[in-house]
C-alpha positions as CSV (number, residue, x, y, z in Angstrom):
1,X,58.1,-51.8,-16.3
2,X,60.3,-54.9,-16.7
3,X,60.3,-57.3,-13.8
4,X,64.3,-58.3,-13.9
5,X,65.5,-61.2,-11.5
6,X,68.8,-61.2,-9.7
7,X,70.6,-64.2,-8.8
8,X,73.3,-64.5,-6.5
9,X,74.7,-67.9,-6.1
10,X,77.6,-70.0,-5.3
11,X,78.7,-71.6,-8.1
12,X,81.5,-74.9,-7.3
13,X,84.2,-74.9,-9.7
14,X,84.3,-77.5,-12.1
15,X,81.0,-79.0,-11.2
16,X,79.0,-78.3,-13.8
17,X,75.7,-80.5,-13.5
18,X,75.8,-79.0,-9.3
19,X,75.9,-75.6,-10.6
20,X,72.9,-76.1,-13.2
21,X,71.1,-77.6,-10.4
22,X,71.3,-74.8,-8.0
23,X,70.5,-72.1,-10.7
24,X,67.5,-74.1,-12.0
25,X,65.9,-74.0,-8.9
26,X,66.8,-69.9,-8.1
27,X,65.7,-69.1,-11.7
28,X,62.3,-71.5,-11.1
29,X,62.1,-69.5,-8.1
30,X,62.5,-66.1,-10.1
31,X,60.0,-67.2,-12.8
32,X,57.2,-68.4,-10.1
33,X,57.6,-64.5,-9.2
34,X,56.7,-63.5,-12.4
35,X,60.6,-62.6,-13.9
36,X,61.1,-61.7,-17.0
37,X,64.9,-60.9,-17.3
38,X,66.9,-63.2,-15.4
39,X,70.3,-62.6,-14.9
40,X,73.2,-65.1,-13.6
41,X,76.1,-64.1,-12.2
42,X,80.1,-64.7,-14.2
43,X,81.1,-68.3,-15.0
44,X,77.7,-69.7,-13.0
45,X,78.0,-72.7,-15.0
46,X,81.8,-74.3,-14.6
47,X,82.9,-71.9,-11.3
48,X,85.6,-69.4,-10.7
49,X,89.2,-71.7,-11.6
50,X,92.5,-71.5,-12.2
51,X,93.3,-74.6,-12.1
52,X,94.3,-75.5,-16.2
53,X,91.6,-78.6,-15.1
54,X,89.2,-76.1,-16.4
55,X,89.7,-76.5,-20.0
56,X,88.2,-79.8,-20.3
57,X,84.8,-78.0,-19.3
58,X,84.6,-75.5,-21.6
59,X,81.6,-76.1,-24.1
60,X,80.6,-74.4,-27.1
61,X,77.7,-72.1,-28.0
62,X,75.2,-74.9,-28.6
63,X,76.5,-77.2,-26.4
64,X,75.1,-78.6,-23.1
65,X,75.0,-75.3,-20.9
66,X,73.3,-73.3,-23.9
67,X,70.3,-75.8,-24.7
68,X,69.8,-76.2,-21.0
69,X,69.6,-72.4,-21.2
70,X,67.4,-72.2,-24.1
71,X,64.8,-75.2,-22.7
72,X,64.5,-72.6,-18.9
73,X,63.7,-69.8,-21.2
74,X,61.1,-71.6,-23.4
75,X,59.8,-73.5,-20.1
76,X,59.3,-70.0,-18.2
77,X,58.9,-67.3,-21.3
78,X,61.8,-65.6,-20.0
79,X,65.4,-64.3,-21.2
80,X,68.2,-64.9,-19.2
81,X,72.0,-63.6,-18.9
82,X,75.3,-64.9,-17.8
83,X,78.5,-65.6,-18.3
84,X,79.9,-69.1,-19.3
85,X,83.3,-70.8,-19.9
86,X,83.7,-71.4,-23.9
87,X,85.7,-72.9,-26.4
88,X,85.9,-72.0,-29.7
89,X,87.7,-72.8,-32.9
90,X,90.6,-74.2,-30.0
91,X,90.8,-71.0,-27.9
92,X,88.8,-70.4,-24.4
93,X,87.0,-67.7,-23.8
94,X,84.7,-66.1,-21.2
95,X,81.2,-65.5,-23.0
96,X,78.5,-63.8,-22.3
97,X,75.3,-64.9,-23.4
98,X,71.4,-63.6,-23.5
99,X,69.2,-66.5,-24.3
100,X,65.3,-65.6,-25.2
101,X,62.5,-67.8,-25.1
102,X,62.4,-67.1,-28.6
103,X,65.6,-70.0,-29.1
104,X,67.9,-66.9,-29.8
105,X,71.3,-66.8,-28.3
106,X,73.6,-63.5,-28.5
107,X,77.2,-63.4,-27.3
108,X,80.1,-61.5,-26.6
109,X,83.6,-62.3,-25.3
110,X,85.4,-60.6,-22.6
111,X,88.1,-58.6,-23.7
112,X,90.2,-57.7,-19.8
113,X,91.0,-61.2,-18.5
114,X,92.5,-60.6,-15.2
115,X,95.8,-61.6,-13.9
116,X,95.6,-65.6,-13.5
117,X,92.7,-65.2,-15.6
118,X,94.8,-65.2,-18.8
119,X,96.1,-69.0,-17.8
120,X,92.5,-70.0,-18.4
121,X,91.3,-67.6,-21.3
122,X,92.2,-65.1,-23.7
123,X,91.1,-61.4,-24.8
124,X,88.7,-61.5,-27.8
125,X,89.3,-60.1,-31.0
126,X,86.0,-58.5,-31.3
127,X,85.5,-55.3,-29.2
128,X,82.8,-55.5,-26.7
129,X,80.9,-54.9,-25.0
130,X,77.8,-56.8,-25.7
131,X,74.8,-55.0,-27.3
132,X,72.0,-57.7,-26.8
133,X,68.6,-56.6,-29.1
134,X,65.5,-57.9,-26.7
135,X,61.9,-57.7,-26.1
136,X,62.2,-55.2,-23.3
137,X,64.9,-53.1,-25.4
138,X,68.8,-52.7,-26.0
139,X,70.4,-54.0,-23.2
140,X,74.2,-53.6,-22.7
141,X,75.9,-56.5,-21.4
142,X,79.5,-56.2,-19.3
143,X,81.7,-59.1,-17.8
144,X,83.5,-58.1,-14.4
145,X,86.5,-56.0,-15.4
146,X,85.3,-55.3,-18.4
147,X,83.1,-52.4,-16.8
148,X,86.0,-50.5,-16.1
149,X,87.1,-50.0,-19.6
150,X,86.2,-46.8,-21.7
151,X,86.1,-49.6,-24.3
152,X,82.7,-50.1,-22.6
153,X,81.2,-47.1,-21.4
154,X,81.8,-45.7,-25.2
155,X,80.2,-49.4,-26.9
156,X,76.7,-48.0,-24.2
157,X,76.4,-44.3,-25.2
158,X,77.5,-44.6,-28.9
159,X,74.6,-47.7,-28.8
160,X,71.7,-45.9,-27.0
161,X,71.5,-48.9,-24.9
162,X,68.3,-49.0,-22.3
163,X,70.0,-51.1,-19.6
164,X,73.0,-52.0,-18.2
165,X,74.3,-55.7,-17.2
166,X,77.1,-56.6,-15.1
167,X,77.8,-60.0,-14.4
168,X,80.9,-60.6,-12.4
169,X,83.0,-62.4,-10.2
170,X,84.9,-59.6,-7.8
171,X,86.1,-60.9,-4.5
172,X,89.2,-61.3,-2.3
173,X,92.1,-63.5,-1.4
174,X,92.8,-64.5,2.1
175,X,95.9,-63.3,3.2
176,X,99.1,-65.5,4.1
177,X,102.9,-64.5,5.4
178,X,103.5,-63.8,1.8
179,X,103.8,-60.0,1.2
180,X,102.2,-60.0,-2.9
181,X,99.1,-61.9,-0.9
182,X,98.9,-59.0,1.4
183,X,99.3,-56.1,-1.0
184,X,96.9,-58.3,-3.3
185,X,94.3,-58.9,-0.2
186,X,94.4,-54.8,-0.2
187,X,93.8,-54.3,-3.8
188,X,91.1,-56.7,-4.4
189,X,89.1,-54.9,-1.9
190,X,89.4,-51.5,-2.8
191,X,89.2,-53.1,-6.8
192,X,86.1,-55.0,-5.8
193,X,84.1,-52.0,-4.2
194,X,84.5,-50.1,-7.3
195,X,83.3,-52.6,-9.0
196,X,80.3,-53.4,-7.3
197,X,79.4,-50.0,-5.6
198,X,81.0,-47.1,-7.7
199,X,81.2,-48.2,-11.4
200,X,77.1,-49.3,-11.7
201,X,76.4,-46.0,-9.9
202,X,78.7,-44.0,-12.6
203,X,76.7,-46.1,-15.5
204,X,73.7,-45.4,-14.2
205,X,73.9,-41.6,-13.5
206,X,76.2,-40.8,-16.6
207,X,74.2,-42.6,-19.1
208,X,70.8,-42.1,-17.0
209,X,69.5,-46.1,-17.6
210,X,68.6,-48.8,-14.9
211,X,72.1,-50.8,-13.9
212,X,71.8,-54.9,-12.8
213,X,74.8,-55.9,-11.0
214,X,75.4,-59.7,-10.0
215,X,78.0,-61.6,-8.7
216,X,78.9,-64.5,-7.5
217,X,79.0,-65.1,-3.5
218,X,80.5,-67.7,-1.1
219,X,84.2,-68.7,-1.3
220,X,86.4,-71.0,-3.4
221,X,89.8,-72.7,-3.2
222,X,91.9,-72.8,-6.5
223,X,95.1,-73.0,-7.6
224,X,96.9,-69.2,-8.3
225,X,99.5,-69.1,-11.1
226,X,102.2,-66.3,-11.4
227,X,103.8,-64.3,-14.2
228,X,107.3,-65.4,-15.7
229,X,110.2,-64.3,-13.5
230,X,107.7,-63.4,-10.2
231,X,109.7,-63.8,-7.5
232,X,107.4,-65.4,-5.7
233,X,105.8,-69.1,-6.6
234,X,102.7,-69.6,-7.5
235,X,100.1,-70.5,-4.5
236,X,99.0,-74.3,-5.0
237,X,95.8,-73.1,-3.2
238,X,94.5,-70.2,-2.7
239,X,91.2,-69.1,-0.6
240,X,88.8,-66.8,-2.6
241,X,85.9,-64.9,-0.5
242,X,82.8,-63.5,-3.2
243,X,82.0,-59.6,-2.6
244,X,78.7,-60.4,-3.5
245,X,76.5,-57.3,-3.6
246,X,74.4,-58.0,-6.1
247,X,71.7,-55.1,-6.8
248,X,69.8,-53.4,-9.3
249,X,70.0,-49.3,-9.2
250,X,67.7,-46.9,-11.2
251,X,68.2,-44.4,-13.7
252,X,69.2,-42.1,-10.8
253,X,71.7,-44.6,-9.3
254,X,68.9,-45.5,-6.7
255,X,69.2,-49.0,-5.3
256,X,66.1,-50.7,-5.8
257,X,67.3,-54.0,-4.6
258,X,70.3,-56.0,-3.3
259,X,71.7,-59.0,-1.7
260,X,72.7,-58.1,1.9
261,X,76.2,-59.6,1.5
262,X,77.5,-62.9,-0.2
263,X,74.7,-65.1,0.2
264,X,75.3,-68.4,-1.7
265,X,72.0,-69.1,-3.2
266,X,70.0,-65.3,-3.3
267,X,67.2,-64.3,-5.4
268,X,64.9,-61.3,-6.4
269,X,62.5,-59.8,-8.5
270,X,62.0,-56.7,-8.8
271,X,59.9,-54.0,-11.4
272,X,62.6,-51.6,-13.6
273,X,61.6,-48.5,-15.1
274,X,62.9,-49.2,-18.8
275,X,62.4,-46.4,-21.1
276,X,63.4,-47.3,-24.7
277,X,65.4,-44.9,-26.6
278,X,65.5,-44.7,-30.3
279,X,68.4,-46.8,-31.0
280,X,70.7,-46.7,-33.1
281,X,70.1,-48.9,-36.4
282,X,73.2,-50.4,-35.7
283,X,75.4,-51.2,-32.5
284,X,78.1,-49.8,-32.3
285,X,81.5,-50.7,-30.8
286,X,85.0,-48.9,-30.0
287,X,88.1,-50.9,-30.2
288,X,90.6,-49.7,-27.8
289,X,93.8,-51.6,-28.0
290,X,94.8,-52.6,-24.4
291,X,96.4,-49.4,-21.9
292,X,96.5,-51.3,-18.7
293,X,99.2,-48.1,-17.6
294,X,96.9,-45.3,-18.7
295,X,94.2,-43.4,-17.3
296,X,92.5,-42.9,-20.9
297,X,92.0,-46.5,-21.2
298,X,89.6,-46.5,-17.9
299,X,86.0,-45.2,-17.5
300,X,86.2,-45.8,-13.4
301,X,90.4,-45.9,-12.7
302,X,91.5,-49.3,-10.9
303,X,93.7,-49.2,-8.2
304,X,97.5,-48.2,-9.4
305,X,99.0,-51.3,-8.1
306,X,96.1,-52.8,-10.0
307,X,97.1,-51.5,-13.4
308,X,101.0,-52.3,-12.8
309,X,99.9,-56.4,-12.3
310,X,97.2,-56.0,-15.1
311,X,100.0,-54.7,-17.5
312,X,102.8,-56.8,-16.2
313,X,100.2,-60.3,-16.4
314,X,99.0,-59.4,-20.3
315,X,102.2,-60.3,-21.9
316,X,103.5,-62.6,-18.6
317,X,100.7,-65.5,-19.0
318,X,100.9,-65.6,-22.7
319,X,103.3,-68.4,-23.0
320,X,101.4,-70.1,-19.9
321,X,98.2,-70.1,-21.5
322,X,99.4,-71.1,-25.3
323,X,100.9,-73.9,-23.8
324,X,98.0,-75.0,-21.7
325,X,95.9,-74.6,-24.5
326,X,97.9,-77.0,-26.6
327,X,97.7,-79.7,-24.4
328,X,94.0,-79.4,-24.2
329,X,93.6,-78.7,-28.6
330,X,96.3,-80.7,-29.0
């Protein structure tokens, strides 16, 4: 039995040293239970943005956010997971991380940015998902979208991972008069019950290992760009509610525990069955080239409308993010 920690927290956009604050004292909280996976939910560090502002935050893998990482795991002989906002060789990306009291630090970058999201970051190079090597076995790490690809579920089985990790930020926009807000409002909420409820149940049962889900909760305000040629502008500020739901299921898809909605600032420990495999000597990873349109390029299928946006915002943000980029890398 592993005793894995699930934080649920609200994290402010672009207020970095906040943020660190708030998860310092939920994964104090975790360790003073006796945790010995923590995991933190999508971007917990800089906050769910659009807003271009974002870039100046990003940090690298031994910058501020990772040694602060590394000195919580040494402090409480604990690994913890999350997702952070990185920069790399002049290109963002959203990286997630598994830091071990050990100092290690293993990575992987998100390859499904989701419509705005490729303003702020770009699709890695290096297929995914994450195949992190730990004390308590191979653990298979996800960011958000990402769970949805066969990219994914093919990177677990092929890998013989032992648990599943989903760190994500799945929520909804408020509505306005604006009819791609409304359709949008729609999608996000049958997109984000997939996510949280019906794609960590279908990892669970299909590949029969325990499945952590965390996202963020509360709400945010941020800017929402649009695609080239949308004939609609883009929203200066946009309301975005958390979905929240949190858990952990069983091998059996068996919720063991779970946040009871959003909550800004949640936490719990709770034992996991893990039963290592054999693994494989090495992990192993499928690159699928993007098929936002197809059904083969899914493991859980996103709403249609979903996949039209998805497709249309890949090659629509491009020129929007190289030129934000530039201005940042100069």
């Amino acid at each position: 039995m592993v005793n894995i920690s699930i934080i649920q927290m609200q994290s402010v956009p672009l207020k970095v040293e906040e943020n660190l604050l708030l998860a310092e004292r939920l994964i104090t909280q975790a360790a003073e239970d006796d945790a010995e996976l923590v995991v933190l939910p999508e971007l917990f560090n800089v906050g769910f943005s659009f807003d271009e502002a974002l870039m100046d935050f990003a940090e690298t893998l031994d910058g501020k956010t990772i040694s602060w990482l590394k000195a919580q795991a040494v402090k409480h002989h604990i690994y913890i997971t999350g997702s952070i906002y990185e920069r790399n060789n002049g290109r963002f990306y959203n990286t997630m991380v598994m830091v071990g009291y050990d100092g290690s630090v293993q990575h992987y970058r998100k390859r499904n940015p989701t419509w705005p999201e490729f303003t702020v970051w770009q699709r890695s190079a290096v297929p995914g998902p994450a195949i992190f090597d730990t004390p308590f076995g191979r653990i298979g790490g996800v960011i958000c979208f990402d769970s949805f690809a066969r990219e994914t579920f093919e990177g677990f089985k092929q890998s013989n991972v032992d648990l599943i990790v989903i760190v994500a930020c799945w929520g909804v926009v408020e509505t306005s008069w604006r009819p791609d807000s409304l359709i949008t409002n729609l999608t996000m909420r049958s997109w984000s019950h997939l996510a949280a409820d019906v794609v960590p149940f279908q990892y669970a049962t299909e590949l029969n290992v325990p499945v952590v889900f965390v996202n963020q909760g509360g709400a945010i305000n941020t800017p929402s760009p649009r695609p080239r040629f949308s004939p609609f502008p883009p929203f200066s500020n946009i309301k975005y509610n958390f979905h929240g739901n949190s858990h952990i299921r069983d091998a059996s898809g068996k919720l063991l525990a779970q946040a009871k909605g959003a909550e800004t600032a949640f936490c719990a420990v709770t034992p996991v069955d893990i039963q290592p495999k054999k693994p494989s000597s090495d992990a192993i990873r499928v690159d699928i080239a993007p098929q936002y349109l197809s059904k083969s390029y899914y493991f859980v299928q996103p709403p249609l409308f979903a996949k039209v946006v998805q497709a249309w915002s890949f090659r629509g943000f491009q020129k929007e993010y190289e030129a934000r980029r530039k201005r940042h890398v100069g």
